[in-house]
N, C-alpha and C positions, 0 to 999 in steps of 0.2 A: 417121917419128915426130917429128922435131926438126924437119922443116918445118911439121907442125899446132903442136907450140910454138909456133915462131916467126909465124906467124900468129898465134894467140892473143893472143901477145902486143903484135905489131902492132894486133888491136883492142881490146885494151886498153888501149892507149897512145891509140890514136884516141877513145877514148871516155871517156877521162878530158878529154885533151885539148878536148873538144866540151863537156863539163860545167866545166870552166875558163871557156873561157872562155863558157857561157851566165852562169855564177856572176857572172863579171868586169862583165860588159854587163846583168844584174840589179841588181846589189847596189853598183857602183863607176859606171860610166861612164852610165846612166840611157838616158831619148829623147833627147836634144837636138841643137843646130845651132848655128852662130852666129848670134849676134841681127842688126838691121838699127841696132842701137844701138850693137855692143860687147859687149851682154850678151849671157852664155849663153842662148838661147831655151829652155824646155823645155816638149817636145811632148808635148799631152794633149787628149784628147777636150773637148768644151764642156763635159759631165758635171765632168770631172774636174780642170778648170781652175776650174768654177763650187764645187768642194768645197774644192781648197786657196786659191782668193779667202773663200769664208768662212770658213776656219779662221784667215787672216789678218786678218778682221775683227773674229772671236772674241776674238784675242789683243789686238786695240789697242782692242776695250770694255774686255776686262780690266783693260789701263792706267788708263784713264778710270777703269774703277770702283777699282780701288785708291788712286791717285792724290785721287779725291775723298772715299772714306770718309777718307782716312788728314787729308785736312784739315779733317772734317767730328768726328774724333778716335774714330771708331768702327773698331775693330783688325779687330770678327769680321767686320763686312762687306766688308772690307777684303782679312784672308785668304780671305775665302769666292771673292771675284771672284778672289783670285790662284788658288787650288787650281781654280778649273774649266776653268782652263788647264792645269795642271799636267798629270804624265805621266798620268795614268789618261785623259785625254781623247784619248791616242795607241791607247789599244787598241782602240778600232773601226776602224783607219786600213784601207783597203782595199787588199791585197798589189799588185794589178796597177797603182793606182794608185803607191805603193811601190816599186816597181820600175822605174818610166819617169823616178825622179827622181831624179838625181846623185849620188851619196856628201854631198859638200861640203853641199849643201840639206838633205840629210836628220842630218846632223850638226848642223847651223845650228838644224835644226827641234826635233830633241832637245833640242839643250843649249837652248833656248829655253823649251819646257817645263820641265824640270829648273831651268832659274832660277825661272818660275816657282812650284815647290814651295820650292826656298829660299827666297823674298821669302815666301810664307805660312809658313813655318819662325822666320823672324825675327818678322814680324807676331804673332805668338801667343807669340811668344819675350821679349816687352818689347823688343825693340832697341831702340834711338832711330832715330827717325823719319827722320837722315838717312843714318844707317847703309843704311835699307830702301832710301830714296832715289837710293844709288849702287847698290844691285843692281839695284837696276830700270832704272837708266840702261847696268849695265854688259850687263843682259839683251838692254837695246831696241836696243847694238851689232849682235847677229844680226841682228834685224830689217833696220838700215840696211846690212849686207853683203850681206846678202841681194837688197833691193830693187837693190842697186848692181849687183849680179853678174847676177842671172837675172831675164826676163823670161817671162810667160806667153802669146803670141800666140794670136790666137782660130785655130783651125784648122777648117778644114772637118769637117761630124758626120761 
């Protein structure tokens, strides 16, 4: 009887231990390799490297379009372009795509949007203008850590 325990509990210990670390290699340590640059590579389908290229494009029209309403002195188009970057444009993100991508990236990618809704939070707030000016600069930080750290290499489909 106390060696069915003790198996028991051996696989329960294995199988915690298995969902550890799938958890770990999901949600922390992503696809990736080292780059041929220095940078972290992170490996993703064409698909799926073609989805976080445009969501990085997204965010630097964003710029543009903030950046010109706000000199053009028009606030609501101004927040309009920051909020559609903002978090709500994270909830269609695709899990498996999600998972192949580093802790670090995807913290970078969050707090990215999340600045984004504060820069529309100010924008509609009256701030002054260079108030908005340093969160967007202190936003577009992520971006260049980002570009500095991880690379996207085309991989084979």
């Amino acid at each position: 009887m106390q060696r069915r325990v003790g198996v028991c509990w051996g696989l329960l210990a294995l199988a915690v231990a298995v969902l550890l670390g799938g958890a770990l290699k999901f949600l922390v340590l992503g696809q990736t390799a080292p780059g041929d640059d220095g940078r972290t590579a992170v490996l993703l389908t064409p698909g799926e490297r073609q989805s976080v290229l445009a969501e990085m494009r997204q965010l630097l029209e964003a710029v543009q379009g903030v950046l010109a309403a706000l000199a053009e002195g028009d606030r609501e188009r101004a927040a309009a372009a920051a909020e559609a970057v903002g978090m709500q444009a994270t909830s269609t993100m695709d899990g498996v795509l999600m998972g192949k991508l580093p802790l670090p990236f995807k913290k970078m990618g969050f707090a990215t949007h999340g600045g984004f809704d504060e820069i529309a939070g100010l924008i509609r707030s009256g701030a002054p203008v260079e108030r908005i000016q340093a969160r967007l600069a202190q936003t577009m930080e992520n971006c260049v850590a980002c570009h500095a750290t991880y690379q996207l290499p085309v991989q084979a489909p």
